[in-house]
C-alpha positions in Angstrom: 0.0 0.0 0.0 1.4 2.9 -1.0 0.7 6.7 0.8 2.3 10.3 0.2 2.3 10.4 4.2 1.8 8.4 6.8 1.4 9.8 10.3 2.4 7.5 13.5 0.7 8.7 16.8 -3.3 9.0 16.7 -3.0 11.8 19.9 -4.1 15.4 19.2 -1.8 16.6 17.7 -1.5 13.3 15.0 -4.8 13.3 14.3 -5.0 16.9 14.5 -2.8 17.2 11.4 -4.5 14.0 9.4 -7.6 16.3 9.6 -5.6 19.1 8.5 -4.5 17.7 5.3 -7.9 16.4 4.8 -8.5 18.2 1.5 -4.8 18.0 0.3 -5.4 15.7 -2.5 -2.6 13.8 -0.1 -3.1 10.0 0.6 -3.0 9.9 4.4 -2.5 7.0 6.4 -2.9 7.4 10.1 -0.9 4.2 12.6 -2.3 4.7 16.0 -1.3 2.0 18.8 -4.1 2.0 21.1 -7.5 0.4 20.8 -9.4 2.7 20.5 -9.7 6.8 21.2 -11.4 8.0 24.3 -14.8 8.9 24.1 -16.3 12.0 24.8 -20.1 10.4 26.2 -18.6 10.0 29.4 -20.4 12.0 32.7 -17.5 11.5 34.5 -14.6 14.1 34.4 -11.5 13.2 32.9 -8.5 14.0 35.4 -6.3 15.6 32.5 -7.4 18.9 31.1 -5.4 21.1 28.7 -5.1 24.9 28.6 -6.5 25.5 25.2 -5.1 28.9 23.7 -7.3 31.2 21.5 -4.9 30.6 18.4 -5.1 26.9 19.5 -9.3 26.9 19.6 -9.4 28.8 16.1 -7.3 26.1 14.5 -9.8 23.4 16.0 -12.4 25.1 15.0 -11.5 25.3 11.1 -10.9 21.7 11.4 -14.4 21.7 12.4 -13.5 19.7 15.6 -14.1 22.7 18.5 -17.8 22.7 17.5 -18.4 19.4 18.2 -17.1 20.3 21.9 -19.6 20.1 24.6 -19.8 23.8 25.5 -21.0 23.0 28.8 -17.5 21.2 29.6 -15.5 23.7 28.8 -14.2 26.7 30.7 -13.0 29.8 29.7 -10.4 32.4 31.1 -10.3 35.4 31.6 -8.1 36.2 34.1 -4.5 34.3 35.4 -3.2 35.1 39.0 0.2 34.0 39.7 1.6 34.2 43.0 5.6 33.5 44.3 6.6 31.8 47.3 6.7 34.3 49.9 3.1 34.9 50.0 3.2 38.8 48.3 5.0 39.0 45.2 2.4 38.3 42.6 1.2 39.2 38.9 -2.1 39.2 37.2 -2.8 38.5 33.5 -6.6 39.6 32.0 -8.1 39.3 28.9 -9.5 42.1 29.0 -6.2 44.1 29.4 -4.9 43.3 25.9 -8.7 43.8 24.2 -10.1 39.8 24.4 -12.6 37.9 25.3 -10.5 35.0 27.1 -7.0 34.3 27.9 -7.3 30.3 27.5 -10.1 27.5 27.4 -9.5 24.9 30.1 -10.9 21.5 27.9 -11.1 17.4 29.0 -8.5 15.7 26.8 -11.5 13.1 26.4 -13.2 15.8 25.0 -10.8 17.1 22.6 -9.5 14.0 20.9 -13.1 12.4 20.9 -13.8 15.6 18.9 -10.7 15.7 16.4 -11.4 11.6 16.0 -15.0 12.6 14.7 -13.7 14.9 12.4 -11.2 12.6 11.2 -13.4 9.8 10.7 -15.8 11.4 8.9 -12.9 13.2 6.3 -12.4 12.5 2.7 -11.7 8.8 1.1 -8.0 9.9 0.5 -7.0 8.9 4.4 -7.0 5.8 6.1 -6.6 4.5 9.4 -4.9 1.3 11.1 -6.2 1.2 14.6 -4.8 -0.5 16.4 -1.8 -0.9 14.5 1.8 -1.3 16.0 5.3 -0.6 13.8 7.6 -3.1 13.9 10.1 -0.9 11.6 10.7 1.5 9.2 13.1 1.3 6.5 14.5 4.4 5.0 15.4 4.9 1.4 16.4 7.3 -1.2 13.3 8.2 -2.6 10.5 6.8 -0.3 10.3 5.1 3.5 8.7 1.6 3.9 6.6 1.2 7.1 6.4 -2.7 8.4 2.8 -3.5 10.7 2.9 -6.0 13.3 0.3 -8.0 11.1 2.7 -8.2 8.6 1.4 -5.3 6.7 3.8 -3.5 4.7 3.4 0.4 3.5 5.5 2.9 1.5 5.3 6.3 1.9 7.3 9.6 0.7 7.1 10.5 4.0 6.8 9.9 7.9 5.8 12.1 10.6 6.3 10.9 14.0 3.3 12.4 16.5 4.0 9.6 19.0 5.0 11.3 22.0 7.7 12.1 24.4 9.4 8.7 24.3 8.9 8.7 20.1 9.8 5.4 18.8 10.0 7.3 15.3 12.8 9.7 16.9 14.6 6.6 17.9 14.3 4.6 14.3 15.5 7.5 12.8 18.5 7.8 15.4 17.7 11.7 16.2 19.8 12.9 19.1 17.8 14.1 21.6 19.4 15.9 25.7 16.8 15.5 27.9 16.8 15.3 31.8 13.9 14.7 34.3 13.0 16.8 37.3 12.5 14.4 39.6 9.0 15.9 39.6 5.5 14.3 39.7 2.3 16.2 38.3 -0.4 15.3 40.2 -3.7 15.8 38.8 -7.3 15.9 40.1 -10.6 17.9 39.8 -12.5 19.0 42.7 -16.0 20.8 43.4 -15.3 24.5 45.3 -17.3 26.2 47.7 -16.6 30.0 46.3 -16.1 30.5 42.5 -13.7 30.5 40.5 -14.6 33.2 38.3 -13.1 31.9 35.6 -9.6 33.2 37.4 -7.0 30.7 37.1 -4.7 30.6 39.8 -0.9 29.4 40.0 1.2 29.4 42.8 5.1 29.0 42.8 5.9 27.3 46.1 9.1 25.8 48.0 7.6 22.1 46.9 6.7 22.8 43.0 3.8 24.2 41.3 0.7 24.3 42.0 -2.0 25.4 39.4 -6.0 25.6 40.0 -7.7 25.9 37.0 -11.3 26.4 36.1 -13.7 24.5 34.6 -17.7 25.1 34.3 -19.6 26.2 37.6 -17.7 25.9 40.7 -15.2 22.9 39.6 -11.2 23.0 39.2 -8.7 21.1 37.6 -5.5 20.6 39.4 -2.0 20.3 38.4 0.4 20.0 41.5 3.9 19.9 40.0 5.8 18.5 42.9 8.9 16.7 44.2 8.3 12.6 43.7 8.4 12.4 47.4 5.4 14.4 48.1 3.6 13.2 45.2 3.5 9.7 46.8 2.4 11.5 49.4 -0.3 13.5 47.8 -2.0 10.5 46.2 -2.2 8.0 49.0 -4.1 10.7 51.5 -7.5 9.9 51.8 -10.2 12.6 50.0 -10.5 14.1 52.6 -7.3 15.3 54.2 -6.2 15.8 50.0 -8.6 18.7 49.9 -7.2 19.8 53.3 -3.7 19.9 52.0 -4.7 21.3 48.3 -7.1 24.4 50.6 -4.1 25.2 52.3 -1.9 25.4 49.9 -4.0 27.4 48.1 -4.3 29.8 50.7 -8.4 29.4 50.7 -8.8 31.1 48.0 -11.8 29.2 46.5 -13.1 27.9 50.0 -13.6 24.4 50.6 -13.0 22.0 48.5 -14.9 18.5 47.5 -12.7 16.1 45.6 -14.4 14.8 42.3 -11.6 12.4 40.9 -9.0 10.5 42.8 -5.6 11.9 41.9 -3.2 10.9 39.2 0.5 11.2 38.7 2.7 11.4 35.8 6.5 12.4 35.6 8.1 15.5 34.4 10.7 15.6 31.9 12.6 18.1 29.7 13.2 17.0 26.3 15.2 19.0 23.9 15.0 17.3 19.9 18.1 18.3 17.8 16.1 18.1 14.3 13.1 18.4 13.7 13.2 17.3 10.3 15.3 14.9 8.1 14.8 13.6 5.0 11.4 11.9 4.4 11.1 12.2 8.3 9.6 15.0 10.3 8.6 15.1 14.1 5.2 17.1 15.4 4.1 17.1 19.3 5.7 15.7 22.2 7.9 13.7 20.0 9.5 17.0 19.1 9.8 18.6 22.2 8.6 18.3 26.0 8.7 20.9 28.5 7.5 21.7 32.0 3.9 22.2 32.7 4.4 24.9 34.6 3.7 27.7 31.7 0.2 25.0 30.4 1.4 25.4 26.6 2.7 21.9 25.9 -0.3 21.4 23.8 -0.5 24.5 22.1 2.8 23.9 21.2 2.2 20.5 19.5 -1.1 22.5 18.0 1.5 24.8 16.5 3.6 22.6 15.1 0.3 21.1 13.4 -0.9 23.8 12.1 2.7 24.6 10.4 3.6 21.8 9.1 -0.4 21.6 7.5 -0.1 24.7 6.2 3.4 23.8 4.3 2.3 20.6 2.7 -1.5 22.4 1.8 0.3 25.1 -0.3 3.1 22.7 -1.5 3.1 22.2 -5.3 1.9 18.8 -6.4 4.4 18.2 -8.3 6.5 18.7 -5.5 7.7 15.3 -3.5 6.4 16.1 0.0 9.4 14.3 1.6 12.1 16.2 -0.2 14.2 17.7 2.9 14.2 21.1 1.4 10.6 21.5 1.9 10.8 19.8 5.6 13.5 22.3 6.2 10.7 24.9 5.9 8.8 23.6 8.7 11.8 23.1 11.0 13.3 27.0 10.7 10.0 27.7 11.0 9.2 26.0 14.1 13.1 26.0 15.9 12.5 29.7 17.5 8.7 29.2 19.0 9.7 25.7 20.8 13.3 26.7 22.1 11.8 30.1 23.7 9.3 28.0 25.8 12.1 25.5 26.3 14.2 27.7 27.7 11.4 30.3 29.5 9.9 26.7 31.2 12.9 25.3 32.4 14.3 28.1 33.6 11.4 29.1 35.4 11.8 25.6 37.1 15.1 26.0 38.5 14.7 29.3 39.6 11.6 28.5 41.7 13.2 25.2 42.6 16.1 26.8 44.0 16.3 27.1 48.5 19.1 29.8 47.9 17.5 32.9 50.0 19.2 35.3 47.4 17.6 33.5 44.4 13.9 33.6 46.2 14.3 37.7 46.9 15.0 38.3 42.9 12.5 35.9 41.8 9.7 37.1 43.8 10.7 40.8 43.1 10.7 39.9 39.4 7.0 39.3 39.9 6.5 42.4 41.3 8.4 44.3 38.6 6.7 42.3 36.0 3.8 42.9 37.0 3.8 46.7 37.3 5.3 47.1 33.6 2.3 46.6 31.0 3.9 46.2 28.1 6.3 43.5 29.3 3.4 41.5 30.2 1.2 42.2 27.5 4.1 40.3 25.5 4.2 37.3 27.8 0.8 37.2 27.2 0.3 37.6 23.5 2.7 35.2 23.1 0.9 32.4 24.8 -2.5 33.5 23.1 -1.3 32.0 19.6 
């Protein structure tokens, strides 16, 4: 079987870019591991949520995906409160500040790729799906790549992209170097019912034992995302209900009341994961397999999202003529693409260590950084236009 692409990693951000391409005139075939996708008819709340930015929703919405969203599940923002570890230095971003109507969505990931997977399925003839589908290898070769299935399926394609996460298989088959370290960090994730609202504020708090974000979702629920040392994560997650809302009030300084927890908590570690290409020939990496940063700034996905929408708008406008895994035309995408990802690389992991840091020095300029920050409007107006896309 033979394809012009063939995308590895049914996530978002893979099937986000199938969908993309829909209309290409591009055969399309889309190798996704896992069963099946989750599905959005589900009344249960789904313990990972993503901060979905404007530029992000506006994409999803051409794909026609966002409007199959359950409006009702998803929460926007208007205003972010961010507060530093010695309980006074703070900065607030608004929406309303820079002329818009939100700063973010806060969206289920059930939600969203149950949405994109609707899209997808119900996109042209010219794209076709194995799921589930495993690759045994990949053979690379002058002018196209073959693809062997664990069924003993064999495809050929002029191209591969790899969309299959932080630990990307592809990356490894194609022997790209990647410098990565952990933190030795959990994020611990749960939802809980409040007793005051949220009003549609989310709140973030740099503390001596990691970040800690509360972020809304519809009525008076949150989401949160405790980035913390592995120690107390273990911690975290075996307290019962209760005395978890106790610790997560308090740490929170009360600032939504009491709290009810909805979903039990959920771990999973932090890593920082720097990709030296992006692109080779007849090989390019999208999403988590092309970068992975610290939660801390919530623009992991919208950084996948903008990969996406790159790449798709590259091979859209590419001649037909043209052989969409020539390296010159991959190179496009990767120039493209190298600024946007090594800013955030470099803001988030920064931001890590200097917040992770006991030296009493360190914790005076970081928390009067705040404080600066936030009295200079233009500076932040930038941080914040910056995350919007």
């Amino acid at each position: 079987m033979k394809f012009d692409i063939i995308v590895i990693g049914g996530g978002l951000v893979g099937a986000s870019l199938v969908t993309a391409l829909k209309d290409s005139g591009l055969k399309i075939a889309l190798i996704e591991p896992h069963e099946s996708v989750p599905v959005a008819q589900d009344e249960s709340w789904d313990s990972r949520v993503y901060a979905i930015s404007p530029g992000s929703a506006a994409f999803l919405q051409q794909l026609g995906a966002w409007q199959l969203m359950e409006i009702d599940r998803v929460a926007p923002v208007y205003e972010m409160a961010v507060f530093g570890d010695d309980n006074t230095a703070h900065i607030n971003f608004s929406a309303y500040e820079i002329g818009l109507s939100e700063l973010a969505f806060i969206a289920e990931n059930r939600q969203l790729q149950s949405a994109v997977w609707q899209t997808l399925k119900s996109s042209n003839s010219n794209i076709q799906i194995f799921c589930p589908a495993k690759c045994t290898a990949i053979i690379w070769q002058d002018t196209h790549v073959n693809v062997h299935l664990a069924d003993g399926s064999q495809l050929e394609t002029a191209l591969v992209v790899g969309a299959d996460g932080v630990n990307s298989w592809v990356r490894k088959q194609a022997e790209i170097d990647v410098s990565q370290h952990g933190y030795n960090q959990i994020g611990v994730v749960a939802n809980f019912n409040t007793e005051l609202s949220h009003r549609q504020i989310a709140h973030q708090w740099f503390r001596r034992d990691g970040v800690l974000a509360l972020l809304p979702l519809p009525d008076k629920r949150v989401s949160m995302v405790w980035s913390t040392t592995e120690e107390h994560a273990k911690f975290l997650r075996n307290l019962p209900a209760k005395e978890l809302c106790q610790q997560v009030e308090e740490a929170s300084s009360r600032v939504l009341g009491a709290l009810q927890l909805i979903t039990p908590p959920v771990g999973f570690p932090l890593n920082y994961v720097h990709v030296k290409k992006l692109a080779k020939p007849r090989l390019v990496l999208i999403g988590d397999a092309a970068h992975g940063i610290h939660p801390l700034a919530g623009q992991g996905v919208n950084l996948g999202l903008r990969d996406t929408r790159e790449l798709a708008a590259i091979l859209n406008t590419q001649n037909r003529l043209t052989d969409c895994g020539s390296y010159m035309l991959l190179r496009r995408y990767e120039l493209a693409r190298k600024e946007d990802i090594l800013a955030l690389e470099l803001v988030t992991d920064g931001l890590q260590k200097l917040f992770n840091n006991p030296n009493p020095t360190l914790a005076r300029i970081r928390n009067l950084g705040l404080e600066i920050t936030n009295h200079l409007p233009l500076i932040k107006n930038q941080l914040m236009r910056h995350a919007l896309n």
